[in-house]
Each structure stands twice: as C-alpha cells, then as structure tokens.
ZAMARGU-4260 file (C-alpha; in steps of 0.2 Angstrom, whole numbers, plus 5000, padded with zeros to 4 digits):
<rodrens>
0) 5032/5322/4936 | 5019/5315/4950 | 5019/5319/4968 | 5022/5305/4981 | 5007/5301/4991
5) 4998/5289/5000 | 4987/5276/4994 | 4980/5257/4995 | 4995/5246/4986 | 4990/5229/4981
10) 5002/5215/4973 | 4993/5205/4962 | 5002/5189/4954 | 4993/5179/4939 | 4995/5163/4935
15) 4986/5149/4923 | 4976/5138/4932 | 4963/5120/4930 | 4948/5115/4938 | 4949/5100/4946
20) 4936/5091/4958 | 4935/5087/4976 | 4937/5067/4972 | 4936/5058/4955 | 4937/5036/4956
25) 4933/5025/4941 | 4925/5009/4945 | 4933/4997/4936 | 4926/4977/4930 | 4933/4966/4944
30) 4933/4951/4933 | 4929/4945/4915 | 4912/4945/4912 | 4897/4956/4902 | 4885/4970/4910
35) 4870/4961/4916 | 4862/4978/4920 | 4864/4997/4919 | 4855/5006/4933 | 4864/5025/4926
40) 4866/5038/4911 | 4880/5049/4908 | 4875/5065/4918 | 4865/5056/4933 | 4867/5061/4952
45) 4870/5048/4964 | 4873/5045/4982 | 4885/5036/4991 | 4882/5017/4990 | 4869/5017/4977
50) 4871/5003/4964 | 4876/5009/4948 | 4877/4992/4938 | 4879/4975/4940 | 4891/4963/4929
55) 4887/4944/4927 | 4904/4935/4928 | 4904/4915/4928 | 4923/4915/4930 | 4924/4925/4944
60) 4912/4912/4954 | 4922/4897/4947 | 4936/4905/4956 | 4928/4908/4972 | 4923/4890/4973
65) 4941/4884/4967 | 4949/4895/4982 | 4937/4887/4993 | 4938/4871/4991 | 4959/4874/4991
70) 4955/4881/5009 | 4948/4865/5014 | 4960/4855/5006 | 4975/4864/5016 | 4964/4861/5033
75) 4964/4842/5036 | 4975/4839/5048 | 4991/4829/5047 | 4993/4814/5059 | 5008/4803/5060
80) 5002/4791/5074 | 4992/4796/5091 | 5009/4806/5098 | 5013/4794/5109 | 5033/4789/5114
85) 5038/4776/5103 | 5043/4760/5113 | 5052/4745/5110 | 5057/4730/5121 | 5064/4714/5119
90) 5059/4698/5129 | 5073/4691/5140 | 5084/4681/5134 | 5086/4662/5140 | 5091/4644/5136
95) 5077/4633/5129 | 5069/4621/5142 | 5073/4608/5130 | 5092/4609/5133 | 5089/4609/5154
100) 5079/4591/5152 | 5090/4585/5141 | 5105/4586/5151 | 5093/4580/5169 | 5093/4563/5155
105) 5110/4561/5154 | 5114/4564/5172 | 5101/4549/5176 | 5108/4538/5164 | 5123/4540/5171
110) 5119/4537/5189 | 5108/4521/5182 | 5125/4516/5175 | 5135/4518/5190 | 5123/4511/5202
115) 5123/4494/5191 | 5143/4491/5194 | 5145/4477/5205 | 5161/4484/5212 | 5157/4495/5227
120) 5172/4506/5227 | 5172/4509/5209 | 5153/4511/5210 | 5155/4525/5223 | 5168/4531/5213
125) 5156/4535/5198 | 5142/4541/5207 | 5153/4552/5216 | 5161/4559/5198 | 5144/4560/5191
130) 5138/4572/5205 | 5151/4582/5203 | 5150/4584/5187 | 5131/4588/5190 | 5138/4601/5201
135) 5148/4608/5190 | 5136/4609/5176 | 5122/4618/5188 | 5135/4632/5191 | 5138/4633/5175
140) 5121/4636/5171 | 5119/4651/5182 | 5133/4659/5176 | 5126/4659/5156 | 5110/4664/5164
145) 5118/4680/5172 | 5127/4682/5155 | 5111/4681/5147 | 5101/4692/5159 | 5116/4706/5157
150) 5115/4705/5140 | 5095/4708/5140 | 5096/4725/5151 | 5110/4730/5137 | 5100/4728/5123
155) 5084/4736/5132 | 5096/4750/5137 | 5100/4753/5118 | 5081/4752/5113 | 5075/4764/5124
160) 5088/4773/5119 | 5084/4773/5100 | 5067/4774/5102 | 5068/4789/5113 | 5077/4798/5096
165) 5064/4790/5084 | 5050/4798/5096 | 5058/4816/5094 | 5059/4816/5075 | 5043/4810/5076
170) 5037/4825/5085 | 5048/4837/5074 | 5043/4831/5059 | 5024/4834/5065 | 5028/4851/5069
175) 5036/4857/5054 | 5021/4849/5044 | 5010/4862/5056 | 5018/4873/5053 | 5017/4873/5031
180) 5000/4869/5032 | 4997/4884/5046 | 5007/4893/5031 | 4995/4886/5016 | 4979/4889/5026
185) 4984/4908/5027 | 4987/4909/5008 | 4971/4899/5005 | 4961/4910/5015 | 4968/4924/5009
190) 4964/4919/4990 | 4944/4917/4997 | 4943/4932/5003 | 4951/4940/4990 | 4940/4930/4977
195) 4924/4934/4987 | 4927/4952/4986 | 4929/4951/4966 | 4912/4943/4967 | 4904/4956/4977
200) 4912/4970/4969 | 4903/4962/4953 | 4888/4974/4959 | 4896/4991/4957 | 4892/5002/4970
205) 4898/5025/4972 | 4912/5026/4982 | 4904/5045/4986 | 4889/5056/4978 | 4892/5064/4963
210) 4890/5064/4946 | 4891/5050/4933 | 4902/5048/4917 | 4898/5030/4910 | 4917/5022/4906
215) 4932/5032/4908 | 4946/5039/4898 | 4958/5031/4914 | 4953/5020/4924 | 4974/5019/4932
220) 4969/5032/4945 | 4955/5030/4957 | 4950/5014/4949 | 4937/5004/4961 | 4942/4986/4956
225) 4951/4972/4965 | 4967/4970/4953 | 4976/4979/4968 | 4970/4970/4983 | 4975/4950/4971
230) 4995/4958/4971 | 4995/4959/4988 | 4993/4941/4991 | 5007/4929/4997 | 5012/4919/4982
235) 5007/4900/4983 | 4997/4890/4970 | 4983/4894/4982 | 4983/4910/4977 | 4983/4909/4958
240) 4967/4903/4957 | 4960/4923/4965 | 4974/4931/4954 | 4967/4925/4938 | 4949/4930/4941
245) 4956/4949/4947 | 4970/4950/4935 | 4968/4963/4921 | 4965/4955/4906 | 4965/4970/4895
250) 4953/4986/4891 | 4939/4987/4881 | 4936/5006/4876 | 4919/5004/4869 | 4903/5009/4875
255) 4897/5004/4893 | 4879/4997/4890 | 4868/4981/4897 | 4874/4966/4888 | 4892/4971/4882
260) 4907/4960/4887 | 4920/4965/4897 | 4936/4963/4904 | 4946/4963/4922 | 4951/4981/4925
265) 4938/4989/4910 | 4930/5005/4918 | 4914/5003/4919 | 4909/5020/4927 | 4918/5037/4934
270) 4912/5045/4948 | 4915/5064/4951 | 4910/5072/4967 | 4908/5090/4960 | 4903/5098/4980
275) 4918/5106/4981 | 4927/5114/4966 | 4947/5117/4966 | 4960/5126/4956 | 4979/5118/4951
280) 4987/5133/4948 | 5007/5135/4940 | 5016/5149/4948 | 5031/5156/4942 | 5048/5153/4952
285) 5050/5171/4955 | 5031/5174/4962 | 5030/5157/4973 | 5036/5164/4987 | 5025/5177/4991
290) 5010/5164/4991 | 5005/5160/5007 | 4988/5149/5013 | 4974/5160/5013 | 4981/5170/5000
295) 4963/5178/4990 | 4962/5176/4972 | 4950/5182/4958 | 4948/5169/4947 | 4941/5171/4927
300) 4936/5158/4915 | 4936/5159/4897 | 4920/5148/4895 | 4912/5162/4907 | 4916/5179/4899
305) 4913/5193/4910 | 4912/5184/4926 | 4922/5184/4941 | 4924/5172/4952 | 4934/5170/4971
310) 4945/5159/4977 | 4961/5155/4991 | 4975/5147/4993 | 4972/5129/5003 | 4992/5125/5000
315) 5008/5128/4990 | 5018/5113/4980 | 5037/5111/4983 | 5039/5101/4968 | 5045/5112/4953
320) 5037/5109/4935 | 5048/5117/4919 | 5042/5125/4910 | 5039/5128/4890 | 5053/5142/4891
325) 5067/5134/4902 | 5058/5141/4917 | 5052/5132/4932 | 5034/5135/4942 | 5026/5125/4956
330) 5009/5121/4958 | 4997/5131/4971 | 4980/5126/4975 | 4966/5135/4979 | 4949/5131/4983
335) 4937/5139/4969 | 4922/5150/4978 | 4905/5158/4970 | 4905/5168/4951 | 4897/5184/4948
340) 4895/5195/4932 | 4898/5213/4930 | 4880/5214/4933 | 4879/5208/4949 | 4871/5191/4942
345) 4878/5172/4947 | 4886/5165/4936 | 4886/5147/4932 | 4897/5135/4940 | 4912/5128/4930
350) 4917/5112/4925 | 4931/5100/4929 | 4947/5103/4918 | 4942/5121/4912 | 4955/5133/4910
355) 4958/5148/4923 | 4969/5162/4927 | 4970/5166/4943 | 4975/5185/4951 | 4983/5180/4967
360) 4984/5196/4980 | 5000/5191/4986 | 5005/5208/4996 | 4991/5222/5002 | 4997/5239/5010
365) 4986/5249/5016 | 4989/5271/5019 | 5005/5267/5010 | 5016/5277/5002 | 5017/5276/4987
370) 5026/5281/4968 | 5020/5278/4949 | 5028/5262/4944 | 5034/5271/4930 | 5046/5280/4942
375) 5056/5266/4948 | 5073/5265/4940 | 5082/5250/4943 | 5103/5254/4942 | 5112/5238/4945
380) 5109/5232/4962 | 5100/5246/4967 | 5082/5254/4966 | 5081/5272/4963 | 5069/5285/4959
385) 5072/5304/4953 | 5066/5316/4966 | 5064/5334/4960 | 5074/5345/4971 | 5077/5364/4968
390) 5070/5362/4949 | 5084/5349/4950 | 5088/5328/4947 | 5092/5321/4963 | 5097/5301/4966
395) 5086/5294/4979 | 5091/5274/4982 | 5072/5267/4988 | 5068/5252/4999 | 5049/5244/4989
400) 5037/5235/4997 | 5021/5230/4988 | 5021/5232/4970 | 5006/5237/4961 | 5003/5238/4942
405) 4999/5254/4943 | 5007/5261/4960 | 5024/5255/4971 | 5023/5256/4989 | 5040/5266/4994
410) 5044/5261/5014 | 5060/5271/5012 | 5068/5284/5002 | 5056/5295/4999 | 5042/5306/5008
415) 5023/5310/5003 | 5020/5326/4997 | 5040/5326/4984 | 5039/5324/4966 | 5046/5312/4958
420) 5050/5311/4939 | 5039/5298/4930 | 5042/5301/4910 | 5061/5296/4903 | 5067/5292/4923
425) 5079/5278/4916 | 5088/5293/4906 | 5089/5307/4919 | 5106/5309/4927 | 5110/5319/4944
430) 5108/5336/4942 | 5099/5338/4929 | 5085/5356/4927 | 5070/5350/4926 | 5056/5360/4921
</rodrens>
C-alpha cells in the first residue's frame, strides 16, 4: 500500500525523431557542358553568393544567340502599304470627238447639196429637212451624254464603294498580323531571357551560407538549375531553341572535379545551412494530441552517448503516416537546442539525418495529487483505485490528470494523506481485509 500525496506530476511522451537542416538546395548544371573550374571541397564553409564553380557550356551560348536572333526576326514589322484608304475612280465616260466631226461633214455636204438645186422650192425644201435633222441629232446627243454622265456617277458610286471594303480588310488584316507577331515577340523574348539566365547560372553561385557536399545524392528537391524556369515558357518554336539548352539530358553520378563532363540537371554542389538544427519527429496517434507549440523536449542521440540535449515544438503535422504495425503517427517538429553531458560538459553538435528520440513534456502539474501508477486499475470504462478504509477494500472511480511513469496525478476520487493499494490492485475486489 502507499499513501496519497502531493507531488510534481510530469507527462512525458517519446517519440523517434531525425535531424534535419534549417535549408538544404543542390545546385544543379543548367546545361550540357564540363567543369571549367572547382573553387570548393567537400566540407568548406561558404557565404551567400560566393562562386562555388564555374561550367564551360558551348551549347548553352549557341542557344542564347539562336533565341536572339529569333527575337529580331519576330520584330520587323509587317507593312501592307502606307495605310492609306484604298481609291479607285473612273474617267468619265464620253463619245469620241471623231464621231462629232464626222457627223458636222455630213451635215455640210448635205447643205452643199441642197444649195446646188436649181429649184428654189425644192431647194428650201432640203435645206430646211437638213436642219431639222441637224436639230434632231444635237438633241440626241445631249441626251446620250446625260446617259453617259448617269452612268459614270454609277460606276463611281459602286467604286468607292468596293474600295471602301477592300480598305477595311486591308486594315483588319494588318491588325491580326500585329497582333501574332506582338504574340511571337513575347515568346521570343521569353526564350532570351530564359536562355540568358542558363548562361549565367553557368557560374554557380550559394543560394545561403553553409556547408559544402560536392554533387548530391538528389538533386529533385532544392535543385538550383533552370530546367523549371524553360517549362514555364509559352510553347512556340521560339522557345525550343532555350528548352533544349535547360532540358535535362540525363545524370552523371560520378565525381564532381574540374574538367568532368556533365549534363543539364547534374548536381554539381549541395548546400546545407547548418545554423539552425531541427528535429522530424513521429508521434503516435494516441499522444499527438497533447502536443502543443512550445511543448519542451529532451532530445538523446545515439551517436552522442550520455548526452542530453533540448528542444521545442515549432509545429504539429495534420497528415498521418502508417506505420510499420498498422498504426498511424503525424510528424511534429521541433527546433533542436544546445547538448550537455552528465558532466556538465558541451556536447558536440549533431549532424543532419541522425537519429533521435525525443521525450516530449506533454502535461506538468505542479503540488498535485498524486498515486503510484501501479495503483490505477482500469475496469471497463472506468478508472478506479483501491482506497483502504477500516482495514477494508473500497471502490473509488478516479478522474487522471497528468500521467507520470512513476506517479499519476488524481484531480478527483481521492484525498492526500489515504492509502491506496499498489501491489495486485487489479485482483482486489470490495471488501476485501487488507492487512
């Protein structure tokens, strides 16, 4: 048996755990070429900026020139004409001069004629048949040159018409065509600028300060080339000349060193910025929940024995993970804080993808009340513990709070200073003497 009393309860839940880094990229080979020069080792600090190799790549400047010389292809102009209306006008429309003199001949001849008969009445007679006649045909004449001059303003009228539509296509047509070529500029000037940041990405640069790894083992995530920025080019036959220089044409996997050929999207070197450690850890379904932010941990590594380090929770996943067993934990992480020994003495700090575990202080109570874990009985849906009363068993249903390894904080059921049954609790019944 053990008395009830009051104590410091602390919940602790432990859970496997990696180191990661505060950022990791892998600078990748923007286009074929081989390592002019090698400015790091594996191991090396470097700061942000500083030039960590350069790559000599023919290809990629071919490509830069083709894409510029596209881009002034696609920006001559298109000109159909000065823009001007389109006008066309017929010249009136009259009877040859000819035909007029003609007929003035005929109309003297036959006055000649008349005047040479000797009969005076029939003379007259003629003269006076041949002026009418010349009357006649004078009126005859104005009216065909009224017909004529009708039938000029008509055809005018239909001209202008015509021409009128003709000058509108006209203008339509030159605006579509400014508009595709406004189109192939874009895509041409997209495909310089993407082919002119592959050449300058041909001297690779840290993204951060950190630590060098010469290559990578993946260079999928945080990879530093320009493969990403080709795909997001509009598609045209402008742009294939910048997708083929950025395009990954396959991995190497061999040894990054001055003079050794590689292709688009090889890594060439991995950054890792090791300022700030962190910690992935898996928590079990049945824990997650008492995990807040700022939650302290106690964090021990198998590659430092008999060290301890700190640690808090910086945030708490929502996407499950199953595990090995069939059950389900979600990732917390934490941010990894200074080492100690037993000793008192620093410890070292660890490296990116060591193993953890991690002792998450998930609940506190100070002054609590409190039991021997060993007391708790669990009976269906119901916590209980045996209180001893009159030398006797008694059936106490208890309300837990923080749940230590050792000790269980008790926030109801119980009182400090009564005992409890600790040894066999889970086969006393009510009742029962107890000695």
């Amino acid at each position: 048996m053990a008395e009830v009393t009051r104590t410091t309860v602390s919940e602790v839940v432990e859970a496997p755990a990696t180191v990661g880094a505060r950022a990791t990229a892998t600078l990748t080979a923007p286009a074929s070429g081989t390592v002019a020069r090698l400015y790091v080792q594996d191991g090396d600090t470097v700061k942000k900026g500083q030039i960590l190799a350069r790559i000599s790549s023919p290809q990629a400047r071919q490509q830069l020139s083709a894409a510029r010389k596209a881009d002034r292809q696609a920006a001559r102009p298109v000109s159909f004409g000065s823009g001007a209306p389109v006008g066309v006008r017929l010249p009136r429309l009259r009877l040859p001069s000819s035909l007029d003199a003609h007929v003035a001949r005929s109309f003297a001849q036959a006055r000649k004629a008349a005047r040479s008969i000797g009969d005076r009445t029939a003379r007259a007679r003629l003269l006076a048949a041949v002026d009418a006649a010349d009357k006649g045909q004078r009126a005859r004449r104005r009216a065909l040159d009224e017909v004529l001059d009708g039938l000029t303003r008509s055809l005018d009228q239909t001209l202008s018409q015509v021409s009128g539509q003709v000058s509108a296509g006209m203008s339509g047509l030159s605006a579509s065509m400014a508009s595709l070529r406004a189109a192939s500029r874009s895509q041409t000037r997209a495909a310089v600028h993407a082919a002119e940041r592959a050449v300058d990405a041909l001297v690779v640069r840290a993204p951060f300060g950190g630590v060098v790894t010469l290559g990578g083992a993946s260079s999928a995530a945080g990879a530093g080339g320009l493969g990403a920025l080709v795909s997001q080019l509009p598609a045209g036959p402008a742009s294939q000349a910048a997708a083929a220089a950025a395009a990954p044409a396959g991995r190497s996997g061999g040894t990054i060193a001055t003079g050794v050929p590689v292709a688009a999207g090889d890594p060439i070197v991995t950054v890792t910025d090791v300022s700030v450690l962190t910690l992935s850890a898996d928590v079990d379904e049945t824990d997650v929940l008492l995990v807040r932010r700022g939650t302290p941990a106690e964090v021990e590594f198998d590659a430092v024995t008999g060290a301890t380090y700190t640690g808090s929770v910086t945030g708490v996943g929502v996407t499950p993970k199953e595990g090995a067993t069939g059950g389900v934990s979600y990732p917390v992480r934490l941010r990894l804080g200074r080492g100690a020994y037993d000793d008192g003495g620093a410890a070292p700090a660890p490296k990116p993808g060591m193993s953890a575990v991690v002792r998450l202080a998930v609940r506190r109570s100070e002054n609590a009340v409190a039991v021997p874990a060993s007391a708790i009985v669990t009976s269906g849906r119901e916590t209980i513990v045996w209180a001893v009363r009159g030398g006797r068993a008694e059936r106490r249903v208890v309300r837990l709070g923080a749940q230590g390894d050792a000790v269980v904080e008790i926030l109801s059921g119980v009182s400090p200073g009564e005992r409890v049954v600790v040894r066999g609790a889970d086969a006393v019944r009510p009742g029962q003497s107890l000695s």
